[in-house]
C-alpha positions in Angstrom: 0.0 0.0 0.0 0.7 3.7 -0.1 1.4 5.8 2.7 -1.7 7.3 1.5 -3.7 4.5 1.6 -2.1 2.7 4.6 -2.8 6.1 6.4 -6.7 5.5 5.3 -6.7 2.3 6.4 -5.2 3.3 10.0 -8.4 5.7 10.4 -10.9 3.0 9.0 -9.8 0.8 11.8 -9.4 3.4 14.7 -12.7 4.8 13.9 -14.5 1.0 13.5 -12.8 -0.5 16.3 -11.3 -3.0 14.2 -8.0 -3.9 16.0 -7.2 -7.0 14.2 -6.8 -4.9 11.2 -4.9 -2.3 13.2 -2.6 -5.0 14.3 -1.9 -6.1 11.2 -1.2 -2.9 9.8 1.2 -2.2 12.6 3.0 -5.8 11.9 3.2 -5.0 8.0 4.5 -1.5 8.5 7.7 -1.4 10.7 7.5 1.7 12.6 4.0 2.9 11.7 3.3 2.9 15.0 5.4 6.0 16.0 5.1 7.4 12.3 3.6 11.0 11.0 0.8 10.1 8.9 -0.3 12.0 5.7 -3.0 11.7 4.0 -6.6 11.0 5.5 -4.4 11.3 8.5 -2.9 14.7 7.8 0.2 14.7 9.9 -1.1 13.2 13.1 0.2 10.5 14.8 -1.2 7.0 15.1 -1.9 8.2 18.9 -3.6 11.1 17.6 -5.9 9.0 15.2 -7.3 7.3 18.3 -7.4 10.9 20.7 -8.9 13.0 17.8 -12.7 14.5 18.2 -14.9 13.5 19.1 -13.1 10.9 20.8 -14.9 7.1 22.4 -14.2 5.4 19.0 -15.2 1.9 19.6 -12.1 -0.2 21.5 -10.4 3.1 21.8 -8.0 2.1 24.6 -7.3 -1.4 23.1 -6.4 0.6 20.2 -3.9 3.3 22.2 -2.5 0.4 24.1 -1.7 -1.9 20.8 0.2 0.9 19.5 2.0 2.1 22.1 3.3 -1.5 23.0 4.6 -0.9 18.8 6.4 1.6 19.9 3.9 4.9 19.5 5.7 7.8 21.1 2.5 9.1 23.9 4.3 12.8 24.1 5.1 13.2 20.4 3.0 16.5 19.4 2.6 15.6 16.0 1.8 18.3 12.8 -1.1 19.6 15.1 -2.1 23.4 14.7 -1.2 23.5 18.6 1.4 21.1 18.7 -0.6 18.8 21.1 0.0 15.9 22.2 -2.5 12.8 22.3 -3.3 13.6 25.6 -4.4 17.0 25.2 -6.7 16.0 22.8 -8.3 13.2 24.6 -8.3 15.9 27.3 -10.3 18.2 25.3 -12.9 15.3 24.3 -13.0 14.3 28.2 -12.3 10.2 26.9 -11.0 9.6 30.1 -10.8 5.7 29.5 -8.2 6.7 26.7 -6.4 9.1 28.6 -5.7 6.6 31.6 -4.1 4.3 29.2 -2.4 7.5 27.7 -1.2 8.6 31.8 -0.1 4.5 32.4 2.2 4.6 29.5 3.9 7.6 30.7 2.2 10.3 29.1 3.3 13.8 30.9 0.5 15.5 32.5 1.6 18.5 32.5 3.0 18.7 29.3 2.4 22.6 28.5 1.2 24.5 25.5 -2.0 23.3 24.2 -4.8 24.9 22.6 -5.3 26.5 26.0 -1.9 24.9 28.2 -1.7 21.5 29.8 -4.2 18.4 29.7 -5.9 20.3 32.8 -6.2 23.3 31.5 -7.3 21.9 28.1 -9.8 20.0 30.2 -11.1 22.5 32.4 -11.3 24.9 29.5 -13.6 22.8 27.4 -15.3 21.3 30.0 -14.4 17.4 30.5 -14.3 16.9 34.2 -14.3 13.4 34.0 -10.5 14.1 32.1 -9.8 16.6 34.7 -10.4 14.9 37.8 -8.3 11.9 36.3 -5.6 14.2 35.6 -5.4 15.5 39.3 -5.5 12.4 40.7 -2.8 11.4 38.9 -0.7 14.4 40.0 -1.6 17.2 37.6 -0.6 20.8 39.0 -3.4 22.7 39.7 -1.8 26.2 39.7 -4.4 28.3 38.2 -7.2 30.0 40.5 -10.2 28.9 37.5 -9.0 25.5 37.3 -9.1 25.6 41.2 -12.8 27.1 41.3 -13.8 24.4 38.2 -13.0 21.9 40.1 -14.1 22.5 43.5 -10.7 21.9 45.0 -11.4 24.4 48.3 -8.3 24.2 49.9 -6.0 24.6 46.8 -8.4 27.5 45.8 -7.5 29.3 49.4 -3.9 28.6 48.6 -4.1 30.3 45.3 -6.1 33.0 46.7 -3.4 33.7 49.4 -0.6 33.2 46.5 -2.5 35.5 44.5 -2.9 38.5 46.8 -2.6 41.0 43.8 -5.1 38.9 41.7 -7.3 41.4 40.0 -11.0 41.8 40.0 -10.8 39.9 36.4 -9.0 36.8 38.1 -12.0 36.3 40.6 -14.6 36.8 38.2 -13.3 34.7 35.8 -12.1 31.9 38.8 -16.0 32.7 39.7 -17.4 31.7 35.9 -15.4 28.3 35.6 -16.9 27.4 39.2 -20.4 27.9 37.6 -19.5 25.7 34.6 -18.1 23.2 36.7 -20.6 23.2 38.8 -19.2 23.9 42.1 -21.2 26.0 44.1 -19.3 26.0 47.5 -16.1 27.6 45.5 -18.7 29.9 43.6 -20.4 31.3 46.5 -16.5 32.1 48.2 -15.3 33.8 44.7 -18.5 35.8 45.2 -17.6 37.0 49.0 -14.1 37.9 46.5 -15.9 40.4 44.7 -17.0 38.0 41.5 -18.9 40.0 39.2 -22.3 37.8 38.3 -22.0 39.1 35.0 -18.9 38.8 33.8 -18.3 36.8 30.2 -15.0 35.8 29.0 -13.7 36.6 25.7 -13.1 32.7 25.4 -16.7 32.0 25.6 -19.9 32.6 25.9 -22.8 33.2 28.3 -22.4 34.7 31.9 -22.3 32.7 35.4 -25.4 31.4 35.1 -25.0 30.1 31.3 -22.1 28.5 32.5 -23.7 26.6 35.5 -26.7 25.5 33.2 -24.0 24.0 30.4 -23.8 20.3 30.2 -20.4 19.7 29.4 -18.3 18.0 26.7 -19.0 14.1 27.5 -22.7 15.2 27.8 -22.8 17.5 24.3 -20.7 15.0 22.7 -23.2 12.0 24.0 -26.1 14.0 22.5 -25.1 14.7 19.3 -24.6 11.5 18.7 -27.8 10.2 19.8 -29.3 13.3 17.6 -27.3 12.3 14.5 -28.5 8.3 14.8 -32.1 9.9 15.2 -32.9 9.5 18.5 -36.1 12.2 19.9 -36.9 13.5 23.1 -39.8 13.3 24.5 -40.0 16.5 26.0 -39.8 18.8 22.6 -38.2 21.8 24.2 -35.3 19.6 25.4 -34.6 19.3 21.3 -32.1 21.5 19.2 -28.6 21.1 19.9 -26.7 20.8 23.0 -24.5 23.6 25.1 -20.6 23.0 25.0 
């Protein structure tokens, strides 16, 4: 085959959960595993075949753990527009079954510079708690007063709030917002005490506070679309017409 067509074939099987074709395409190909891929596959990694959106392709961590035991690098940050490594992007589709795998193998959590910084940030940022818990209890750094608030982590949130004595008015309101999306209502109401503005919307986003809180998050958008795009209906008719990110 091609390296345009073997790179085809590496997607069909990703995305259909077939490993015993992925296997074979990783014996048949010496070093596919840790290649760049071109084609369908423009420039990503094998790694980042499995960690691309939406993520939870069928056998997804049977698939990340086959090639990283051929040799897939689990850091490598591919031709990405970000330079991200696979565990940013599972980060950023909250596939936390894949990003364990990706953590086991030796993936750095706090590899920095993603789309928004590290796999926690990344996470928090987009939404996918179930990544972002994952990634704290694996020893992420939580160094950021927003990822503190998302999370509901009240003692490391006093910590930052001490650390950051100078933190402005913008840092507490936008601590406050991430709280709402996440959310956590104890670390909400003491960001409020701070001086949170109720109002306040981040350039990165939309909505105020209280859009935030009633968001669903990634898993939960991603989970619905789907359902929407095999043609599943609500019963309840006002529930119908998209999902909130």
């Amino acid at each position: 085959m091609t390296a345009s067509e073997v790179a085809s074939a590496l997607v069909a099987a990703v995305h259909s959960g077939d490993l015993e074709a992925l296997r074979q395409l990783v014996e048949e190909e010496p070093g596919l595993a840790s290649s760049r891929l071109g084609g369908a596959a423009g420039g990503r990694t094998p790694l980042h075949v499995v960690t691309d959106w939406p993520g939870f392709f069928p056998n997804g961590p049977a698939a990340a753990r086959l090639l990283i035991d051929a040799g897939a690098d689990v850091d490598d940050r591919g031709d990405d527009e970000h330079g991200e490594t696979p565990l940013h992007w599972a980060a950023s589709s909250d596939d936390d079954a894949v990003a364990a795998v990706l953590i086991d193998a030796g993936a750095k959590v706090d590899m920095p510079d993603g789309s928004i910084g590290t796999p926690l940030a990344n996470a928090v940022g987009y939404g996918c708690w179930n990544v972002a818990r994952l990634l704290v209890a694996r020893g992420a750094t939580v160094d950021r007063l927003w990822e503190a608030a998302a999370l509901g982590l009240l003692d490391r949130l006093e910590e930052l709030v001490a650390e950051e004595s100078v933190a402005t008015p913008e840092d507490i309101s936008q601590a406050f917002w991430h709280a709402c999306a996440g959310g956590q209502r104890r670390a909400a109401e003491r960001l409020l005490n701070l001086g949170a503005d109720l109002g306040w919307v981040p350039e990165y986003s939309h909505g105020t506070p209280l859009d935030a809180a009633r968001s669903r998050g990634t898993q939960r958008s991603n989970l619905i679309e789907w359902l929407e795009h095999r043609g599943a209906r609500s019963c309840e008719p006002e529930l119908e017409g998209g999902s909130n990110g």
